[in-house]
N, C-alpha and C positions, 0 to 999 in steps of 0.2 A: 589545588588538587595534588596530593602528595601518594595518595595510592590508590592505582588503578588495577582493572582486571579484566580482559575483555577476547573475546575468540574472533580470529580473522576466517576469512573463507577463501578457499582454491576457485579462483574465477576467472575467467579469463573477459575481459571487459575490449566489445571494440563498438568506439563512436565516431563514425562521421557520416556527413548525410550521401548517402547511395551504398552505406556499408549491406544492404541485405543483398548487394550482390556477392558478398562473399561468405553467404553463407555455406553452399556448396562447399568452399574450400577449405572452412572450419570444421565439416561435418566429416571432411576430409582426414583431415588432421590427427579428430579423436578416434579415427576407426570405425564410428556409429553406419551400420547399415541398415538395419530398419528400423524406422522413425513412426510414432506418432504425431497426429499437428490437434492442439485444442483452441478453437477458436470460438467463434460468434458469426452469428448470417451475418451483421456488417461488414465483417473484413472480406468474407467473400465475395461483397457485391463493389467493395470499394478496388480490387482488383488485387488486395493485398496475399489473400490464397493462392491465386494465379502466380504469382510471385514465386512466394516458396515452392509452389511445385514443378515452377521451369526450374529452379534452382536445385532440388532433390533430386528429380526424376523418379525412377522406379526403387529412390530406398525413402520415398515419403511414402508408407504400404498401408497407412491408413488416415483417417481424419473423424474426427468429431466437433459437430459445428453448431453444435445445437446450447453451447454457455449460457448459464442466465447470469444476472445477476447473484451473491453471497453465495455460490457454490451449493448448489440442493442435492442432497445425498443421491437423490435418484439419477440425476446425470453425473455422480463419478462412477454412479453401478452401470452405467451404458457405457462411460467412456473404458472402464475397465474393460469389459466384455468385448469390446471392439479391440485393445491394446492383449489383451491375453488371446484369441484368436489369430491375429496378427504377427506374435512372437517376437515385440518388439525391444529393442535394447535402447532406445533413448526416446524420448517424448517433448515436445516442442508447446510453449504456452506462446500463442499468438494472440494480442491486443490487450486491455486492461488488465486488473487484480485479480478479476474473476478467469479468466481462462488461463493467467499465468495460475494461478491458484489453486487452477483445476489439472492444469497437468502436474503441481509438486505432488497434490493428493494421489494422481494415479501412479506415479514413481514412487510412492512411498507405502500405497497399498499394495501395489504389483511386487514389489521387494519382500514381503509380509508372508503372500500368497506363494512365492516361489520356492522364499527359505525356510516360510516354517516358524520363525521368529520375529519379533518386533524389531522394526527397520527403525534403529534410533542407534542413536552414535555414542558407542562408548569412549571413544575418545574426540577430539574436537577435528582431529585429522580423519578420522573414518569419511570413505567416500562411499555412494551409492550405487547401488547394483544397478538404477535405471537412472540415470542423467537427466537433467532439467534443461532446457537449453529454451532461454527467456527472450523473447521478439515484442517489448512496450511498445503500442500504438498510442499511449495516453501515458498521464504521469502519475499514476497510481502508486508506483516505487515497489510494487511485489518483488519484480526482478533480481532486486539485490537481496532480499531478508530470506531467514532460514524458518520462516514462516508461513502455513497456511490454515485456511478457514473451511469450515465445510456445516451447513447451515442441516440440522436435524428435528422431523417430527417426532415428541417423544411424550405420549401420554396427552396429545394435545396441544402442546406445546412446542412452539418451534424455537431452536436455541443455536446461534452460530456456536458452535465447538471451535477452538484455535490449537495447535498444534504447532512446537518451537522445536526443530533439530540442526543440527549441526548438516545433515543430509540431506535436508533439503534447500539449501540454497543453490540457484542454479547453477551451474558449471561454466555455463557461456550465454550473454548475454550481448543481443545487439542492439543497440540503438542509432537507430538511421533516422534524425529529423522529419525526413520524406515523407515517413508513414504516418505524421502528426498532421501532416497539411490541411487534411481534411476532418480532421476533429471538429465536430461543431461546439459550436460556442457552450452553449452546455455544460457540455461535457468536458471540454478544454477548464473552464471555472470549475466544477466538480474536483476535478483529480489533481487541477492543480490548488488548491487550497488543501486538498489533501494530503500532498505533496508539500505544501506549507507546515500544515499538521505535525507530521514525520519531524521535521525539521525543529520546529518547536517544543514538541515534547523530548526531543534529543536532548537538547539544549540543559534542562531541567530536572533528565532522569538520574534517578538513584543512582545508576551502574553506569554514568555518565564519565569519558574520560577524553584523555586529547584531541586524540583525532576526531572520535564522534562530533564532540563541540565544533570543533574547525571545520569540517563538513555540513554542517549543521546549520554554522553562520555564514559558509561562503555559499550555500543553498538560499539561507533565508535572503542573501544579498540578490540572488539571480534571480529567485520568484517574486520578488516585490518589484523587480525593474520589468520584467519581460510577461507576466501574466496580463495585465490590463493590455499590452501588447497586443500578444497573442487574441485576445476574446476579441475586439477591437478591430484585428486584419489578421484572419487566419492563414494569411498567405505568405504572411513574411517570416523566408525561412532563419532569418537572423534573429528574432523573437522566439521562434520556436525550436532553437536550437539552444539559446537560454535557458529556454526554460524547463527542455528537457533535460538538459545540465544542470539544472535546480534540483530537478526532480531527482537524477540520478545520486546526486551528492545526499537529499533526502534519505535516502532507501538506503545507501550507504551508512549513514548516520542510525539511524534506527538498528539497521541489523546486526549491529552487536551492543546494543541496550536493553534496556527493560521497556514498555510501553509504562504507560500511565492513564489516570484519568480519563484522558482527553477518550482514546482508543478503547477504552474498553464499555464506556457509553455507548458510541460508536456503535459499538461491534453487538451491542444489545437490541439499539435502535433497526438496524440491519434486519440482524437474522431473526429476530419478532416482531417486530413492528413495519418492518418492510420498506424501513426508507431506504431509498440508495444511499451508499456509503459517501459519496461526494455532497449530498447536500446533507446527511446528519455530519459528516466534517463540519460545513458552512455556518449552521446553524449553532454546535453546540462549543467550537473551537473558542472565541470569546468567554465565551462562560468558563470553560475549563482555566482558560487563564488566569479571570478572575478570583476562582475560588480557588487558585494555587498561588496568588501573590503575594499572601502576607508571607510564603514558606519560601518563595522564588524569585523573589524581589531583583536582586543580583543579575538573577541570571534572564530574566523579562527583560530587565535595564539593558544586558546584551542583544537578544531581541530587536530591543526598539533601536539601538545605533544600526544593527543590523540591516533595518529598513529602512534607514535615511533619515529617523525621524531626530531632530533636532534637540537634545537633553543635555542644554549647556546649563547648569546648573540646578538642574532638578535631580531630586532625590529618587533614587532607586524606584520606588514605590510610582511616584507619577510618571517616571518613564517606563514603566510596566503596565501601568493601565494605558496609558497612550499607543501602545503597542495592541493592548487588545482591542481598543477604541477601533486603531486603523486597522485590524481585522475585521471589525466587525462591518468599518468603511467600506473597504475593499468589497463583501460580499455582495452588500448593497451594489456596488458598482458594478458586478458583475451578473443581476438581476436572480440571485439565486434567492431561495426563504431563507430567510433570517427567524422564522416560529416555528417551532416542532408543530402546532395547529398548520402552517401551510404545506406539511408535507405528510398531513395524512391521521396524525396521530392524535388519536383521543384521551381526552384529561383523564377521563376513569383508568388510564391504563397505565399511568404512572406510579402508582403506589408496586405493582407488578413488575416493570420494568426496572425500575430503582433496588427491589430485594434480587432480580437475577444480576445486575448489575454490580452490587457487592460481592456476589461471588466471582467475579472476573479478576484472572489473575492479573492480568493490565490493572483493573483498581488498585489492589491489596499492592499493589508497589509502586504506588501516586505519594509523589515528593512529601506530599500534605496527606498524614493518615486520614480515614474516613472511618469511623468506629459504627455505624449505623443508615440502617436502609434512608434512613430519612435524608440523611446529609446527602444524599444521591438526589433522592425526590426533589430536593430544594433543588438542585441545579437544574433537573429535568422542567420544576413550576417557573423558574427563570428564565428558560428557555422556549415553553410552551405558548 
């Protein structure tokens, strides 16, 4: 790797476990007085809302709790409505992808709506007029990237939209173990193989450079020891502080790359098809491997040392498919589907999936060009 190029982000990163009690003193810090929080009924009923709002007080001045899953246009047009009422100067993503996801979309719409102009960074330093400020309860890895998702009815057709700026990466981000404790298994598997994901297409992307990788693989090292962990005894905070340290190095990794293949399947599966994004991870993470080995051989081969897996004199190639092998192990083990049929998705509906999936800009920058709707379909009949 002799030339690289890559944008860093103004963050301010604090991890250890009981850190959300300093959230107060962060919020302190930046001057933010009134806050939005975007959440999910779970965090509220897990005590984790409660939390933040002994911690706020009267500059948490509003809430939106109502998150689904891939971000649906119509809840960022409520949570906007609530944040512009409000008159708020920072907005809080509390628990997964989707709510951290939901609050960049409202910081970056709410900037649009104030200035007049598109909230997009002309320079890689531009900051945002509405601050992000990221609270992972899972390990989705939204927290660190300058990207979000926002899932659109159009003509019919529902299509996640993705959205990459330099402005929306969060400003401050906390990660407290604590709030992992009670992740149920599920979902702990889900976002951690997604969090896998992140990791692995890091590894392999086009705009791939030092650091990414080194995060990438000191990630893939933490997710393969501490996930089976984790699903296994959701209560050990030593597992789960791995693993959110996987995770974080993930998100790390990814946000200043390009995505690939793997993600922008994914992100099809998602916002049309309606899987949740952790188990189309599960499902189609193997395959994307596969069909990027004869281009990635090298860098799978890192991969698979990465996860322990034993490639004393095997050629690049079979320690890359062993890599995807013990993905595809892993999921199994963590009882998630491993068939696009068990999570929903009907065969007629791939020939569809596969032409919106070409246009995704995650494809069109897959290590391994794809010149046709069909080379998608195959992966999709493989996976089905």
């Amino acid at each position: 790797m002799t030339q690289f190029n890559y944008t860093a982000y103004a963050q301010e990163i604090v991890f250890a476990a009981g850190s959300l009690a300093r959230l107060g003193e962060a919020v302190n810090r930046f001057g933010w007085q009134r806050l939005i929080l975007c959440t999910s009924p779970s965090l509220r009923a897990s005590g984790h809302v409660a939390a933040i709002e002994a911690a706020l007080g009267t500059r948490l001045v509003a809430s939106y709790e109502r998150t689904q899953s891939h971000v649906l246009d119509f809840q960022l047009a409520e949570a906007l409505k609530l944040a512009e009422v409000a008159e708020i100067d920072a907005v809080i993503g509390l628990g997964g992808g989707s709510p951290i996801g939901l609050a960049k979309a409202v910081s970056s719409t709410l900037e649009e709506q104030r200035t007049g102009r598109p909230a997009r960074a002309a320079f890689p330093t531009d900051q945002p007029l509405i601050p992000v400020v990221a609270i992972p309860t899972t390990y989705a890895g939204s927290e660190m990237t300058p990207i979000y998702g926002v899932t659109h009815q159009t003509d019919g057709t529902t299509r996640k939209i993705t959205v990459r700026d330099a402005k929306i990466a969060p400003k401050l981000v906390i990660y407290d173990p604590l709030l992992t404790l009670n992740l149920p298994p599920e979902v702990t598997a889900g976002t951690g193989i997604n969090a896998l994901a992140h990791c692995v297409e890091a590894v392999y992307s086009i705009t791939r450079h030092p650091l990414s990788t080194a995060a990438a693989l000191a990630g893939i090292q933490a997710i393969t020891r501490a996930l089976p962990r984790c699903y296994d005894h959701g209560d050990d905070l030593s597992a789960r502080t791995e693993m959110l340290r996987g995770a974080h190095l993930g998100g790390t990794a990814l946000a200043s790359v390009s995505m690939g293949l793997h993600h922008g399947l994914c992100h099809v599966l998602g916002g049309t098809a309606g899987v949740p994004h952790g188990v189309a991870n599960a499902i189609m993470l193997p395959h994307a491997m596969r069909f990027n080995l004869d281009a990635t051989a090298p860098k799978l081969a890192q991969v698979a040392r990465a996860m322990g897996l034993d490639g004393a004199g095997q050629s690049d190639e079979v320690a890359g498919e062993a890599a995807a092998q013990h993905v595809y192990n892993m999921v199994s083990q963590l009882g998630l589907p491993q068939r696009l049929r068990e999570a929903g998705v009907n065969e007629a509906d791939l020939p569809r999936l596969a032409e919106l999936a070409l246009k995704s800009s995650a494809v069109q920058s897959n290590p391994k060009p794809l010149s046709s709707a069909a080379q998608a379909e195959a992966i999709f009949r493989a996976a089905w």
